[in-house]
PAMARVEX-32104 format. One record per residue: x, y, z of N, C-alpha, C, O in turn; residue in three letters. Coordinates in pm, whole numbers, plus 32768, in hexadecimal, padded with zeros to 4 digits. Layout:
REM residues N
XYZXYZXYZXYZALA/...
//
This chain:
REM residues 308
535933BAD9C453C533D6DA23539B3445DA83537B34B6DA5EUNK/539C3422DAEE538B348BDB7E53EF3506DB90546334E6DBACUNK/53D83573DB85541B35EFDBB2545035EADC05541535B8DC64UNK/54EB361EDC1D555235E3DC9155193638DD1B54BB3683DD02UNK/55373636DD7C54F03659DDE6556436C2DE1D55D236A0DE47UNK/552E374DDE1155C43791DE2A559E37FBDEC055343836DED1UNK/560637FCDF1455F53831DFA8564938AFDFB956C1389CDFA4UNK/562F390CDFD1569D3979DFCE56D13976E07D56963935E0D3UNK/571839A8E08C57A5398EE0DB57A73A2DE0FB57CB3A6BE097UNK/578B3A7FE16857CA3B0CE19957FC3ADCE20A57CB3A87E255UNK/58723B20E21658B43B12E2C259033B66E2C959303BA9E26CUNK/591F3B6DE34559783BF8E3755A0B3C02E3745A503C01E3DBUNK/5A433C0EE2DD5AB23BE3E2B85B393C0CE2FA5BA53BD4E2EBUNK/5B183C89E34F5B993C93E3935BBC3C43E3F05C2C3C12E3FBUNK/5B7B3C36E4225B7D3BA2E4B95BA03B1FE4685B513AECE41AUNK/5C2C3AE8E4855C0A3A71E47E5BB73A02E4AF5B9739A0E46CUNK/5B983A18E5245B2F39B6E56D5A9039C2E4F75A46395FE4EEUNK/5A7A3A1BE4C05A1B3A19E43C5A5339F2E3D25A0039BDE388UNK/5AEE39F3E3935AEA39ABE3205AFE3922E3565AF538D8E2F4UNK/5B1438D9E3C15B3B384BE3D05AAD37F3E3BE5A933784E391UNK/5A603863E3F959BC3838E40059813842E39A591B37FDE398UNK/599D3894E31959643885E2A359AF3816E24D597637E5E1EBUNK/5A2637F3E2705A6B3772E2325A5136EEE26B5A783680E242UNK/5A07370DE2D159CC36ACE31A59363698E2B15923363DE260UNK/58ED36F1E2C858813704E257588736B2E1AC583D365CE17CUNK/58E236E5E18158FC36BFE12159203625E10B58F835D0E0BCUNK/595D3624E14E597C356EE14A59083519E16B590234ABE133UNK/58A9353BE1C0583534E8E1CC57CB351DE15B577934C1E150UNK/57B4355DE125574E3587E0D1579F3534E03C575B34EFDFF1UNK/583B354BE02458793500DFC858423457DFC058093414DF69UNK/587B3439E059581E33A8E05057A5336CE047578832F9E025UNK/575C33CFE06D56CE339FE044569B33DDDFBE562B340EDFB3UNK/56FA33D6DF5456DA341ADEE256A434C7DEA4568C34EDDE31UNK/56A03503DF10567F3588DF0956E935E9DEE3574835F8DF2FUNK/56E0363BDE61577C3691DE8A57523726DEBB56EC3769DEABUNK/57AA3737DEEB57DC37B4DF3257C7385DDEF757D13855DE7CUNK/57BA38A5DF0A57D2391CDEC757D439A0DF21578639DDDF69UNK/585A39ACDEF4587F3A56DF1B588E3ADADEDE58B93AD9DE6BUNK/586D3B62DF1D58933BBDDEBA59443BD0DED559843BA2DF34UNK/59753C1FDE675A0B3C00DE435A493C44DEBB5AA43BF4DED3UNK/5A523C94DF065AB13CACDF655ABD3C39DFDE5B2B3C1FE00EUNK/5A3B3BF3E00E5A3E3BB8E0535A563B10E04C5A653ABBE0A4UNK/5A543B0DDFB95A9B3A89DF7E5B223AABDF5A5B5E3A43DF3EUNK/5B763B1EDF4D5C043B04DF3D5C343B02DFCD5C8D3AB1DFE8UNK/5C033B56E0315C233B26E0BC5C393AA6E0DC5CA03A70E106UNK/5BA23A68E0BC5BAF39ECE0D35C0D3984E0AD5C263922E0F4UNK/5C3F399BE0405C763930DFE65D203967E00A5D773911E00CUNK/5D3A39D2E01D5DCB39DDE0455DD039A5E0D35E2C3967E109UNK/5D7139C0E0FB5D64396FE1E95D7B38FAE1CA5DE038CFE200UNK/5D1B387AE1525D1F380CE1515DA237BCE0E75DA8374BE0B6UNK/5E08383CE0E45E563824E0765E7C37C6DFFE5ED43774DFE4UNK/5DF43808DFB55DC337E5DF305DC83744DF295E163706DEE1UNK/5D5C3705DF8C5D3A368DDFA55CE2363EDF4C5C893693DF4BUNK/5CB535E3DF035C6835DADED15BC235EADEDC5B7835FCDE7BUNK/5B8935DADF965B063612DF9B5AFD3698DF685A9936C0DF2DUNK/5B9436FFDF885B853752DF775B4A37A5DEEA5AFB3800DED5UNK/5B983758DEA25BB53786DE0C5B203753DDC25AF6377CDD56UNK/5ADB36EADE215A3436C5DDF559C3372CDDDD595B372FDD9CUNK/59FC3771DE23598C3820DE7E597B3885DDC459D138AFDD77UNK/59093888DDBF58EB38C5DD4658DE397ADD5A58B939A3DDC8UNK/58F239BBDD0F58F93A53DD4B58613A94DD0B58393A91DC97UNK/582B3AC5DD7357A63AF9DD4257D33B78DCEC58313BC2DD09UNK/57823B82DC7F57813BEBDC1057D53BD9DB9357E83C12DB27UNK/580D3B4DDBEB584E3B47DB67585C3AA4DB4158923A87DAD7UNK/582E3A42DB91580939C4DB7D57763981DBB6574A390FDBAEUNK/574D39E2DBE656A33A05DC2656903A6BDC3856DB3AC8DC52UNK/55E93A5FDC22558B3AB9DC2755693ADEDCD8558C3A91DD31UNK/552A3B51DCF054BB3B1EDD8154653AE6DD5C542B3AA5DDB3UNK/54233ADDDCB753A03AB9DCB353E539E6DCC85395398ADCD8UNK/544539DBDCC35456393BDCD15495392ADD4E54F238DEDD69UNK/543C399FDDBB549B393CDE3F54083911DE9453A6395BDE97UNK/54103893DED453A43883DF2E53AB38A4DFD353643888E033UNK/541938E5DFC1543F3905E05C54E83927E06855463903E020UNK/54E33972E0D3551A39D2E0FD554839CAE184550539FFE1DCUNK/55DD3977E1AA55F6393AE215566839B2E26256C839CFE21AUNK/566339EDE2DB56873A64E2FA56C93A41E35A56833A32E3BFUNK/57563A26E36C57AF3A26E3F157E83AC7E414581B3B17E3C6UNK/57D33AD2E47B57DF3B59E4C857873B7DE559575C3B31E5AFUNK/577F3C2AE54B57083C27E59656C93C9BE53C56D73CB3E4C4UNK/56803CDAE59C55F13D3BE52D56223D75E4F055D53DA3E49BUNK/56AD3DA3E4E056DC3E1CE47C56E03DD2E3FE56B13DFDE395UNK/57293D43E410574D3CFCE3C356AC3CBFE36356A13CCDE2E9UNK/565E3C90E3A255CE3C5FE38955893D03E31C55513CFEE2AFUNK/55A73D77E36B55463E01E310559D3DE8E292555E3DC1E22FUNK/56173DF6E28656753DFDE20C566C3D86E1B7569F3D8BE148UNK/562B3D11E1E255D93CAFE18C55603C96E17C552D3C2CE158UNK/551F3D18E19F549E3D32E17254BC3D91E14254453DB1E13FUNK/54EF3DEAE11355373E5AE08F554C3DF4E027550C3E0ADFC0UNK/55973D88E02855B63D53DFB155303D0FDF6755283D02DEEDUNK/54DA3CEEDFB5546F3CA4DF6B541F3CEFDF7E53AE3CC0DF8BUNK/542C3D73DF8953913DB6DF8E53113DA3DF3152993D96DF49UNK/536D3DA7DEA253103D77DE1452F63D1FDE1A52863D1FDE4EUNK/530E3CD1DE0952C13C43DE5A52763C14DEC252123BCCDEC9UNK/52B73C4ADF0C52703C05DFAB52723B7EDFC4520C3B42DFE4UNK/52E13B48DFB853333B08DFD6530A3ACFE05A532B3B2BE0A5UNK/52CE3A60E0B352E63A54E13953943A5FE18B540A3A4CE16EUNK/53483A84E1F053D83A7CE246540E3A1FE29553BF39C1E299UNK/54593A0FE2C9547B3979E34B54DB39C2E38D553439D8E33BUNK/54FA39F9E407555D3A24E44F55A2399AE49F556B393AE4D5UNK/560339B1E4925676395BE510569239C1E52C56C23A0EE4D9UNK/567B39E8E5B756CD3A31E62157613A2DE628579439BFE618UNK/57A23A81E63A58403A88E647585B3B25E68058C23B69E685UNK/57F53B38E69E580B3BC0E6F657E43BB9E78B57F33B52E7CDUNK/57B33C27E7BC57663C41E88356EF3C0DE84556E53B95E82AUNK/56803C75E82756023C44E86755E33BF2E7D955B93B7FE7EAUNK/55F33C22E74855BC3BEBE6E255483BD5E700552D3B60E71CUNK/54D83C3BE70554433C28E70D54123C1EE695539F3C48E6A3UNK/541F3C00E623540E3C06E59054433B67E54D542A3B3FE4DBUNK/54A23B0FE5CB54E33AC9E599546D3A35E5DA542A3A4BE63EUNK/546539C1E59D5425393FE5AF547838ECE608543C3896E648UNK/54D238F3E612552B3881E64D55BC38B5E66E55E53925E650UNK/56043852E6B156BC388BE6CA570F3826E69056F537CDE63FUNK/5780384AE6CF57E03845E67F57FA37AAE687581D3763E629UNK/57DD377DE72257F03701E705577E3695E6E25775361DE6FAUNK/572D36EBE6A456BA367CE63B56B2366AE5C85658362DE58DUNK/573436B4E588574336BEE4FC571B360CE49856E135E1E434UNK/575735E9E4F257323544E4CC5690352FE4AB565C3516E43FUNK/56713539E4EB55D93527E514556D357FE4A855163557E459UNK/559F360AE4CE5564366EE466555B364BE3D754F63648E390UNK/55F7362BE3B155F135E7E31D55AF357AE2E85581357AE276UNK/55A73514E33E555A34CDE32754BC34E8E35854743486E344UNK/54993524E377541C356EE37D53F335C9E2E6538435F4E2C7UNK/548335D7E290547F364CE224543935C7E19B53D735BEE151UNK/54DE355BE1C954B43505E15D542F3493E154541D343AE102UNK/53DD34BAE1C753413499E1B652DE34DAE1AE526934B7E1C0UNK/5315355CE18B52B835D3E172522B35BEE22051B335CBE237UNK/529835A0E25E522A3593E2F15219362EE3475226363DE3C0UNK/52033678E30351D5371EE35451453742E32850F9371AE2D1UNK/5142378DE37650CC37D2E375510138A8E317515C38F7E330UNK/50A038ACE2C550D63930E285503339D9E2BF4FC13A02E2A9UNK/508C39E9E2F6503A3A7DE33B50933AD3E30A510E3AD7E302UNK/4FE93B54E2D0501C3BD9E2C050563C48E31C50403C46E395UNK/509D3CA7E2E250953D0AE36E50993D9AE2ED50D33D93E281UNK/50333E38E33250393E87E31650AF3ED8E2F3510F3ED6E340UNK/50B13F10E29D51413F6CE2A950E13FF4E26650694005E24EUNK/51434034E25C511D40D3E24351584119E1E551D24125E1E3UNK/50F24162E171514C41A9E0F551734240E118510F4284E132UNK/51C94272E11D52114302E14952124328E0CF521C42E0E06BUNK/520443C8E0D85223442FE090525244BDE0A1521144FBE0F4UNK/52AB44FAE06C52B34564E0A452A245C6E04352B845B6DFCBUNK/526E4647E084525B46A9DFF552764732E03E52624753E0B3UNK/52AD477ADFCC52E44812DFD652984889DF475283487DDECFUNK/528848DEDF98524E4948DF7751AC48CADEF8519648D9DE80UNK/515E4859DF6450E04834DF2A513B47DFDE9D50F747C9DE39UNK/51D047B4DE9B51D74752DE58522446EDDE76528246FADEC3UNK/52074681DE41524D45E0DE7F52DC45FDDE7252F6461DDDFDUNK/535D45FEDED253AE45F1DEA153DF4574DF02543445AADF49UNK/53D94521DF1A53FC448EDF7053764455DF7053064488DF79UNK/53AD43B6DF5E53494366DF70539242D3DF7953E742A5DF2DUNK/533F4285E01553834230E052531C41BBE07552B741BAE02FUNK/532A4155E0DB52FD40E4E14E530B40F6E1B45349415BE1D6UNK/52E340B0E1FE53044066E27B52B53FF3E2AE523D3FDDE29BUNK/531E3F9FE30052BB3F39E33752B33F62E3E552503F46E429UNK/53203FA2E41653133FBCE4A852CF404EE4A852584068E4BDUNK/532F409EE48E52E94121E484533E416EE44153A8413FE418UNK/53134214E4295350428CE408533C42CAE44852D742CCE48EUNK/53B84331E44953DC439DE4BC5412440AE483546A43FCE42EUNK/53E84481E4A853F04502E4C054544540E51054224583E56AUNK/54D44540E50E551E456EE56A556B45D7E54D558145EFE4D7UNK/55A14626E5AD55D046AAE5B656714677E589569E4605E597UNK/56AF46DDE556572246ABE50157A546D5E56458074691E548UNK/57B6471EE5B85806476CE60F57CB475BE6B4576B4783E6F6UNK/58314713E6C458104715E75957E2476CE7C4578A475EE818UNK/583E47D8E7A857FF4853E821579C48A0E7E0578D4910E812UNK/573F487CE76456EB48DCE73E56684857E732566A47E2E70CUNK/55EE48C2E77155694870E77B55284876E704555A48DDE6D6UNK/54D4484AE6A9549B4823E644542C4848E65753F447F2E69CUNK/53DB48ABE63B533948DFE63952EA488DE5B0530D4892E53AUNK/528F4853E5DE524E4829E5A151A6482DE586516A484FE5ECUNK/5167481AE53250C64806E58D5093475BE51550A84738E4A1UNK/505F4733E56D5014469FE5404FBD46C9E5284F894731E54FUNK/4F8B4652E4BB4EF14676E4834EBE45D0E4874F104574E48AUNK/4E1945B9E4864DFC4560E4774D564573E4234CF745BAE446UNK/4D65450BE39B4CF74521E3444CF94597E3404C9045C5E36BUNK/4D5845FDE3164D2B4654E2D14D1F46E9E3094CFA4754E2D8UNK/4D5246BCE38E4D12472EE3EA4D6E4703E4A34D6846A9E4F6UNK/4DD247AEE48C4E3547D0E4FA4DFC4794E5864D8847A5E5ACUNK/4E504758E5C14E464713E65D4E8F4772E6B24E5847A5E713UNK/4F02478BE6944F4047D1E6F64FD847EEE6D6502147A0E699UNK/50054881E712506B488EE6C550BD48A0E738509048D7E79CUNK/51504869E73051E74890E79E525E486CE77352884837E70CUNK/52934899E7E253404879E7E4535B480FE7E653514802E860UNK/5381478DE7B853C8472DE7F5545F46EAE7D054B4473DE7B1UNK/547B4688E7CF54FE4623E7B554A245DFE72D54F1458FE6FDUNK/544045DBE6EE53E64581E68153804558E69953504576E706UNK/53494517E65452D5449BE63753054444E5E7534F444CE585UNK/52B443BFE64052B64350E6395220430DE5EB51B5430EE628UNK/522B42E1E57751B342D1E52451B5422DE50951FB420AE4AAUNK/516F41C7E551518C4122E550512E40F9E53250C14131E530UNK/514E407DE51050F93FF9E4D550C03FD6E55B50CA402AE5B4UNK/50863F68E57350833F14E5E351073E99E60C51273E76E67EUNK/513E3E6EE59651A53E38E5A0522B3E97E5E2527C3E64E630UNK/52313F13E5BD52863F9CE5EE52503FB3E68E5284400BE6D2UNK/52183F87E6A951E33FC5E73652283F73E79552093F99E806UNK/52833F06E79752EA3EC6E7DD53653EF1E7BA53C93EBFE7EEUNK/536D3F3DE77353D63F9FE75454114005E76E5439400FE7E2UNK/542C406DE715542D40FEE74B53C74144E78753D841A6E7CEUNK/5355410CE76852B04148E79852CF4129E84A52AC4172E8A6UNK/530240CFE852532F4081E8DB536E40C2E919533540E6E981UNK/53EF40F2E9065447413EE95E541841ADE964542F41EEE9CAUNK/53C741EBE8F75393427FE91C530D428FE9AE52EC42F6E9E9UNK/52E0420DE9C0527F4205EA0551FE41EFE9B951964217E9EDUNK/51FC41CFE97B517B418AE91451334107E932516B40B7E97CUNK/50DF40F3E90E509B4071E94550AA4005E8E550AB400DE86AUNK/50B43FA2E92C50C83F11E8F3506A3F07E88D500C3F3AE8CAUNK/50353EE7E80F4FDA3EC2E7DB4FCD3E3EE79C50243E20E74AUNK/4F583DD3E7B94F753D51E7724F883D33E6D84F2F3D6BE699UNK/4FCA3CFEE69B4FE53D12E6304F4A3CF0E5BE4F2E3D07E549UNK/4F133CBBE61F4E5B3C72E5E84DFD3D12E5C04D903D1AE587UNK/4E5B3D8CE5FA4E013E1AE61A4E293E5AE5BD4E9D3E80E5B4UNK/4DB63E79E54D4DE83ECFE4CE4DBE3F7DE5044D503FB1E51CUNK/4E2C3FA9E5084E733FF5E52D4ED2406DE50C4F344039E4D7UNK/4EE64101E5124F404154E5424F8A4177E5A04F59415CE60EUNK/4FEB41A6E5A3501341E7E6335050424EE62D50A6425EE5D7UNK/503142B1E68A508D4342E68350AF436FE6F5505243A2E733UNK/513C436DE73F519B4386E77E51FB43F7E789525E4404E742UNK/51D84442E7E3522644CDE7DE529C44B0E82F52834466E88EUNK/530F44D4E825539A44DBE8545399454FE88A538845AFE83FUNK/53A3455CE8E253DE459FE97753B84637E94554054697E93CUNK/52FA4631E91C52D746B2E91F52C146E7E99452BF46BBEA07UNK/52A9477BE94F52E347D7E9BC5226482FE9C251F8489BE99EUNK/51FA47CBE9F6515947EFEA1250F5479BEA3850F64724EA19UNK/507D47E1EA91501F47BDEAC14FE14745EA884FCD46E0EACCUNK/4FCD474BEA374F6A46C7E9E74FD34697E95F4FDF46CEE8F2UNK/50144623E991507945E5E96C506A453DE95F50D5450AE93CUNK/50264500E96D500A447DE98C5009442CE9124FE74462E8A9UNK/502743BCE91450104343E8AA4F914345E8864F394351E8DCUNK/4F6E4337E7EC4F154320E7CF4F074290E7644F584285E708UNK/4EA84235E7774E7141CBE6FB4DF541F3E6D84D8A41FCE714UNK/4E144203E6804D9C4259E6044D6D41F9E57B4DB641A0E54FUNK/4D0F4212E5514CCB418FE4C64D64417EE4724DBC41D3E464UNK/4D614109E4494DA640EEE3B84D79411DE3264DA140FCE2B7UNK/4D134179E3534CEE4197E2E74CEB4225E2C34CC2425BE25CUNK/4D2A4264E3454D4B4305E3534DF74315E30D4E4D42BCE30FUNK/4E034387E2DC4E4B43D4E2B84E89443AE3274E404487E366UNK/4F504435E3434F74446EE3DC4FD544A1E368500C4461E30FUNK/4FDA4546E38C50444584E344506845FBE3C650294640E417UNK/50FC45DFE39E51394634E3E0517E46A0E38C51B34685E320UNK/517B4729E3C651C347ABE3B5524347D9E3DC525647E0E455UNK/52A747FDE387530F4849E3FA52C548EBE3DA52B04933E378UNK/52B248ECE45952B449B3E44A530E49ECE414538049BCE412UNK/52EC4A67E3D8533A4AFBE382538F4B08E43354064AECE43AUNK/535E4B23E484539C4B3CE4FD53F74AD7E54D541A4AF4E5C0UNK/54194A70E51A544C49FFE54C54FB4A2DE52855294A4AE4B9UNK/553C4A28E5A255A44A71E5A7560E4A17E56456604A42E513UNK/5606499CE58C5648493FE4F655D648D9E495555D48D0E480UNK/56564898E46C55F6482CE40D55EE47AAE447560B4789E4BAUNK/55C14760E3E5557946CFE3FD55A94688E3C055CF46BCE358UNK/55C84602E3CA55C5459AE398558B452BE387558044FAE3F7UNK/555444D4E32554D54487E2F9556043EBE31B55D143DFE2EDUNK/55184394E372553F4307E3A154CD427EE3735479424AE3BCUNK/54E1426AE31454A341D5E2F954F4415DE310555B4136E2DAUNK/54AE412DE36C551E40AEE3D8558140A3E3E055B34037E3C0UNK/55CE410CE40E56334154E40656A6411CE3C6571440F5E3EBUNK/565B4125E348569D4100E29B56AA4151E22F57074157E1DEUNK/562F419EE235563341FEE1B556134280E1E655C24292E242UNK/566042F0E19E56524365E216564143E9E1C656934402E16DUNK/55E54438E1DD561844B1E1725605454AE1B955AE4556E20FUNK/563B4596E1A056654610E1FA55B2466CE1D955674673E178UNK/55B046AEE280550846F7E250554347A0E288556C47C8E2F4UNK/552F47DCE20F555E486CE21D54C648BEE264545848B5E22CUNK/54D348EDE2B55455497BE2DF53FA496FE27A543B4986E214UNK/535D494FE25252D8493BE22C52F148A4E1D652C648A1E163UNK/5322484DE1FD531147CCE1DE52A8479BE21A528347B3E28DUNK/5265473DE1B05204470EE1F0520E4663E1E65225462AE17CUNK/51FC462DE24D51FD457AE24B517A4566E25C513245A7E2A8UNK/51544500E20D50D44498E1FC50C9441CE203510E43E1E1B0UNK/507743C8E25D50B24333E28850014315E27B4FA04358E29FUNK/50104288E2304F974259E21C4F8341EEE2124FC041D4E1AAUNK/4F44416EE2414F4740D6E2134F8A40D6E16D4F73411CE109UNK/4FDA4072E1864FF5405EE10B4F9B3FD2E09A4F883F6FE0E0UNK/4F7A3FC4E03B4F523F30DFF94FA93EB3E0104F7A3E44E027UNK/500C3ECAE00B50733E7BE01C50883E54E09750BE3EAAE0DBUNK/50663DC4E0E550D53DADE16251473D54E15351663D13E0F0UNK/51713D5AE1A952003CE8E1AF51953C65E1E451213C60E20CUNK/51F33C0DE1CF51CE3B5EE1E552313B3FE258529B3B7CE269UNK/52013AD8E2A7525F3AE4E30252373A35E30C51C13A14E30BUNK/52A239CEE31652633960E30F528C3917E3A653053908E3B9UNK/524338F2E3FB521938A5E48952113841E48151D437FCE42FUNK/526E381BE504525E3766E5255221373AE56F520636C2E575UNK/51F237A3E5CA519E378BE639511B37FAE6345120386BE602UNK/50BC37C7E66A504537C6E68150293841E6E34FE238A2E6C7UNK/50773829E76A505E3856E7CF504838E1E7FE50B4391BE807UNK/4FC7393EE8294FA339B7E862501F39EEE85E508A39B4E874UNK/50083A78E83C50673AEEE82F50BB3B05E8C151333B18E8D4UNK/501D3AF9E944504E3B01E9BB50E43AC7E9D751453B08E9FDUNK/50DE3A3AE9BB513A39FEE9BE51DA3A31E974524C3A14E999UNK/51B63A71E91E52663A70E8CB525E3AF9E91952D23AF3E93FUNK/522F3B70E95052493BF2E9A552B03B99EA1E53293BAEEA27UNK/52623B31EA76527B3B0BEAD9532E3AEDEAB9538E3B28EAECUNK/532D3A7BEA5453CF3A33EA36540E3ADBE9F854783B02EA29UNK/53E33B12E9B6543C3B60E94954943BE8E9CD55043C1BE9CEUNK/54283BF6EA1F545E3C6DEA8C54753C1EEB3254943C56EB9BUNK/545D3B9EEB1B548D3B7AEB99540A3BB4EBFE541F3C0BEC53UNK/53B83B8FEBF053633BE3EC6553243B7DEC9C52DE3B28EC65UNK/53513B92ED5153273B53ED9C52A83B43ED95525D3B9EED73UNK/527F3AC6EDB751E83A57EDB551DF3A27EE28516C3A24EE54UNK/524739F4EE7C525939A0EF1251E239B2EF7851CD3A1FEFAEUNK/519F394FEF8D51213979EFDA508D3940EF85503638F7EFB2UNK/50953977EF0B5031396CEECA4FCE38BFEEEA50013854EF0DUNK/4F5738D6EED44EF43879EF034E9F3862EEA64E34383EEED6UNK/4EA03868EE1B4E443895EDEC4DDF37F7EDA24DC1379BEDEEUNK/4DC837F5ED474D6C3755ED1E4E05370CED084E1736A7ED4BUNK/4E653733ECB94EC23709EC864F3436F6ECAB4F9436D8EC64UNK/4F32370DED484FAA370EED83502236ABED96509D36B6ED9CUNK/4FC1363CED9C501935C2EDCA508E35BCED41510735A9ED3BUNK/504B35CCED01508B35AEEC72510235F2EC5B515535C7EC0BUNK/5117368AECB9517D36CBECA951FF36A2ED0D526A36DFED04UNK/
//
């Protein structure tokens, strides 16, 4: 006898337009024999929206009628907030991912909202392609001992806890001080993070193919301030100064958060672990920048043009 084929189910349960779409989910994965699985807050949502329907009542609750180690995938209606918070749930695993878009840009997400059809049946032929992506192990330590320890798949951040007070800091890289100032934080990213917050700070795009760091200063208050991509194989720790007139706060995809008092120290390093992210398409990175931000192409001539 064949092991039942079980799909976990995250969506963005306050929106109904996400639970209609995960009951949408569910009913086609029901019919093609696959069941469903949610963790429990987001299956009693569900099941009171679909008022206690029978697809509904099909939906098995992870942890307590599955494992992660028995899911083969990980079907994500939302957008990236929604997609990081289902890469928290399968971290031990590593779980692939599948985004349906249901947000703005969903750069993390495979498809929209109105391909849900399509996608699923793309799920129930196991027809994707499965790529890694880097994430990053955090630590934080006080007076030289661990007291926090975290992830990320976009990035971690360093930020000043009080608005009208600047955050002194100094960065280090391998081991050895870069430069020390005032700012609003640092920004510490993956390559997948660099369409992110690395983004709005002014950070550079990086292809997700580029194994990679990134370190991003927020609105320091000094001469040599610039983005840096540095080895994946370096070690980037940040300081709050004894002189740093407030404190800090530690941001892992701005999910898990822990307060940094005056001589905290943060440490960000490739992690062993990446997330899975599972693809339907093939197509150059160039390409999903172009659709995901809307950026004009008009004109272009290039070998491939006609085609566009």
């Amino acid at each position: 006898m064949t092991n039942p084929r079980l799909v976990l189910l995250v969506s963005h349960t306050a929106r109904n337009e996400a639970l209609s779409a995960t009951l949408e989910c569910v009913e086609a994965l029901l019919k093609a024999g696959i069941t469903p699985v949610m963790e429990q807050q987001a299956l009693s949502a569900t099941v009171k929206y679909a008022g206690n329907s029978a697809p509904a009542n099909a939906i098995l609750e992870l942890g307590k009628d599955a494992t992660q180690a028995d899911l083969e995938l990980a079907v994500v209606l939302g957008g990236d907030g929604t997609i990081l918070k289902a890469a928290e749930l399968v971290r031990d695993s590593q779980t692939p991912l599948l985004g349906i878009n249901l947000g703005h840009v969903g750069f993390l997400a495979e498809s929209e909202k109105n391909e849900i059809s399509a996608t699923i049946a793309r799920v129930v032929k196991k027809d994707y392609l499965v790529k890694e992506r880097l994430t990053l192990d955090v630590s934080v330590k006080l007076d030289g001992k661990e007291v926090y320890r975290t992830w990320a798949l976009n990035e971690a951040t360093v930020e000043k806890s009080a608005r009208e007070r600047m955050l002194e800091v100094v960065v280090e890289v391998d081991g050895r001080p870069l430069s020390s100032f005032g700012c609003d934080g640092i920004v510490m990213s993956t390559p997948t993070g660099s369409t992110a917050y690395a983004f709005s700070a002014g950070g550079p795009v990086v292809w997700p193919a580029v194994d990679a760091l990134l370190m991003v200063p927020l609105s320091a208050h000094a001469l040599f301030a610039r983005p840096l991509v540095i080895s994946p194989n370096s070690l980037l720790a940040v300081e709050v100064l004894q002189r740093s007139a407030g404190t800090g706060v530690l941001w892992c995809d701005g999910r898990r958060s822990t307060e940094l008092p005056a001589g905290a120290r943060v440490e960000v390093r490739k992690s062993e672990k990446s997330v899975r992210l599972a693809r339907l398409r093939q197509g150059p990175f160039t390409d999903r920048l172009v659709k995901k931000f809307s950026l004009p192409v008009a004109g272009w001539r290039g070998p491939d043009s006609k085609k566009d």
